[in-house]
C-alpha positions in Angstrom: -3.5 -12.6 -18.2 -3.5 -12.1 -21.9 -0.3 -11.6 -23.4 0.9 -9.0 -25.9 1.4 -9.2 -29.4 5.1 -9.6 -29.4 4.9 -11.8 -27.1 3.0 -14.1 -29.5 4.8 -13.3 -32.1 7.9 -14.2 -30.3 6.5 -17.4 -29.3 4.9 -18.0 -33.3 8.9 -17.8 -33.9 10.2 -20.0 -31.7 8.0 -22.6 -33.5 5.0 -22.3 -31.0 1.3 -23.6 -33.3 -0.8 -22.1 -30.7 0.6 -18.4 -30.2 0.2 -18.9 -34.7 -3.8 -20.0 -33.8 -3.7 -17.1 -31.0 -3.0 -14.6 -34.0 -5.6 -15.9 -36.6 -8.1 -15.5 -33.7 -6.7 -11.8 -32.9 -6.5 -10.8 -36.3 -9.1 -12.6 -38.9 -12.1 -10.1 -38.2 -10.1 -7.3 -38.7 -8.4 -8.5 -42.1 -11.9 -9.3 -42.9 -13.5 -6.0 -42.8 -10.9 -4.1 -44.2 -10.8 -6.8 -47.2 -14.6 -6.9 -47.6 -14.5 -2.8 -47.2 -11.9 -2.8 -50.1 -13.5 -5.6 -52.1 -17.2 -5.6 -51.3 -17.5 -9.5 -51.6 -17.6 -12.4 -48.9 -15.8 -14.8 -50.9 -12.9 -12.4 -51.7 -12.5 -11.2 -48.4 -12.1 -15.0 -46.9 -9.3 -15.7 -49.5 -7.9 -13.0 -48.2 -7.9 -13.3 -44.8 -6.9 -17.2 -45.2 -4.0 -15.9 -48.1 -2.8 -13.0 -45.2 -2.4 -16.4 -42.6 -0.6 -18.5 -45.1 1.8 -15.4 -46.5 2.8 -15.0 -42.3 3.3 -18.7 -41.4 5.6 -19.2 -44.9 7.6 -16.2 -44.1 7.9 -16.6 -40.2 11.1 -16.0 -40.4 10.9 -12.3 -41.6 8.9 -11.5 -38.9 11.9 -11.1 -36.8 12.4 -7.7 -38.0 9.3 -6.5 -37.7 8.6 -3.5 -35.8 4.7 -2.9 -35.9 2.9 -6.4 -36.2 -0.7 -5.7 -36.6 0.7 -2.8 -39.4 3.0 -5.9 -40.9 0.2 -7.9 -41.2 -2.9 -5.2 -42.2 -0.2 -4.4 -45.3 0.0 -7.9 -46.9 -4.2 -8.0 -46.6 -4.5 -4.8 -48.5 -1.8 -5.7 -50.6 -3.8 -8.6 -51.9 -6.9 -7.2 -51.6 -5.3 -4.3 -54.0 -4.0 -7.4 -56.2 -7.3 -8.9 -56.6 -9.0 -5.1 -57.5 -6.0 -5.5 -60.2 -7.2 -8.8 -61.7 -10.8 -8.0 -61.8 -9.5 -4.9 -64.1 -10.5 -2.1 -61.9 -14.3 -3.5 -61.3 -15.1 -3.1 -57.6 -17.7 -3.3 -55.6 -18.4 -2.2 -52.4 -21.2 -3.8 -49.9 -24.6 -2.6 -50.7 -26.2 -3.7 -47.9 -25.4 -1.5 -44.5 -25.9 -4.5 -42.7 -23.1 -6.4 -43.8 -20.9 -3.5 -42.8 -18.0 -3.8 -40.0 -17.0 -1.1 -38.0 -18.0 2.2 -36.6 -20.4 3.1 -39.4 -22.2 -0.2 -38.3 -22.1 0.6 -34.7 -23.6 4.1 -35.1 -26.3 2.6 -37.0 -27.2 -0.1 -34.9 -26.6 1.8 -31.8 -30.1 3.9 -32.2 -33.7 2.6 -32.1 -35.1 4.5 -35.4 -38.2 4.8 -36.8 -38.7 2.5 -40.1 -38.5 5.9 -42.1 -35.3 6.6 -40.5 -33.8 3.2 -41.4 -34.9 3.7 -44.6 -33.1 7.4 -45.1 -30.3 5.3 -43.0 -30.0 2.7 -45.6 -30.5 5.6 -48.2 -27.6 7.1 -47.0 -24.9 4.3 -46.4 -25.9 2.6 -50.0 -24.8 6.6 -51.0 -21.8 6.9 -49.0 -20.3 3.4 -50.4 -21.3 4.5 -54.0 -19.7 7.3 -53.2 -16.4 5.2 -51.8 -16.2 3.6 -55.3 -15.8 6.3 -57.2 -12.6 7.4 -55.0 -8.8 6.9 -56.6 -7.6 3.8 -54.5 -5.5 5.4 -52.1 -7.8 7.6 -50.9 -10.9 5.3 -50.7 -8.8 3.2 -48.9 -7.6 6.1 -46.4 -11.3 6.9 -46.0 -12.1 3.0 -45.2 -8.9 2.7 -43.0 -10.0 5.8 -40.9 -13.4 6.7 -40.9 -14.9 3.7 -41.3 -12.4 0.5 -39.5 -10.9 3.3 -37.1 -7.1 3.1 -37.8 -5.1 5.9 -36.7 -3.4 7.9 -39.5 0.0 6.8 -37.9 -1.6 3.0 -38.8 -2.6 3.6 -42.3 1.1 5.5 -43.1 2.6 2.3 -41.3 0.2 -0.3 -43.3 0.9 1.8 -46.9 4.5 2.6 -46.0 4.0 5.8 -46.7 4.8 9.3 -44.4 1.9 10.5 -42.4 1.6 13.3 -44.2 0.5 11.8 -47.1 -1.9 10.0 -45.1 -3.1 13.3 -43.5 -3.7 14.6 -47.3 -5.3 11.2 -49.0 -8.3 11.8 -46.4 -8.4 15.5 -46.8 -9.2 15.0 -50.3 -11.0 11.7 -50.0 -13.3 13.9 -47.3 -13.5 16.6 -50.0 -14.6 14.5 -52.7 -17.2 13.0 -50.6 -18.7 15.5 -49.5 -18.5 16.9 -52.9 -20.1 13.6 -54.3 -22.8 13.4 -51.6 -23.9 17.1 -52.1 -24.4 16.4 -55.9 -26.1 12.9 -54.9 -28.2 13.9 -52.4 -29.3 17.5 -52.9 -29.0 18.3 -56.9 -30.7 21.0 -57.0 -29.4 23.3 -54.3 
């Protein structure tokens, strides 16, 4: 029977190494993604996924008041991964290859046989989409990532930001609005 996540965390508290191990093996993929969605670099992404571990087994001991784990834990990775956009100055990147991508986007392209000239407008496509990402205000390219693309609920993403929902609800209105915006212009200029 697998056990819950407060569960583990209760037994991470009470000094147990393997309910710790039991969380890096529950949780690296998903601080992964959304690092490497926010980021757009391997190398980033694994510092901050091995930065998120560290910053939880240091401050065990605050996890006793923690309400929402996995939104506990998805904060300090983006928090980072928001540190790290800082100290590259703004410069990010996101993945330019649709392969590397996590996530529903991934799924619904690899879930279909297409023809090489649909992979191509495919590729076309999610190489547009992520160009499109970047040129998003943080908080709503990382509403759009959180949501549309790593499938968070918006109750998840106000949690993870500490924000109300309703803000939430608004960052992806307009992050959807500029996209779609930014697409149009991209991919049909003349019309």
């Amino acid at each position: 029977m697998d056990k819950s996540v407060p569960q583990i965390v209760e037994q991470f508290l009470h000094g147990d190494d393997t309910a710790f191990a039991e969380l890096v093996h529950r949780y690296q993929r998903k601080i992964y993604s959304v690092a490497f969605q926010i980021l757009g670099n391997h190398l980033d992404a694994d510092e901050v996924v091995q930065e998120t571990f560290v910053r939880i087994y240091n401050k065990r001991k605050d996890l006793e008041n923690v309400r929402y784990f996995t939104s506990f834990i998805l904060r300090i990775a983006t928090n980072y991964s928001i540190d790290l956009l800082r100290k590259r100055k703004g410069h990010t990147t996101l993945a330019d290859d649709s392969t590397s991508l996590p996530g529903h986007i991934q799924l619904a392209l690899s879930t279909k046989v297409a023809t090489p000239s649909e992979n191509l407008k495919n590729k076309r496509l999610m190489n547009e989409i992520l160009k499109a990402l970047e040129l998003l205000p943080t908080k709503q390219r990382l509403t759009a990532i959180l949501h549309d693309i790593e499938g968070f609920t918006k109750a998840e993403i106000a949690e993870t930001f500490g924000c109300p929902e309703a803000t939430v609800r608004s960052n992806l209105h307009i992050a959807r609005t500029k996209l779609k915006k930014i697409l149009k212009q991209r991919l049909y200029p003349k019309e």
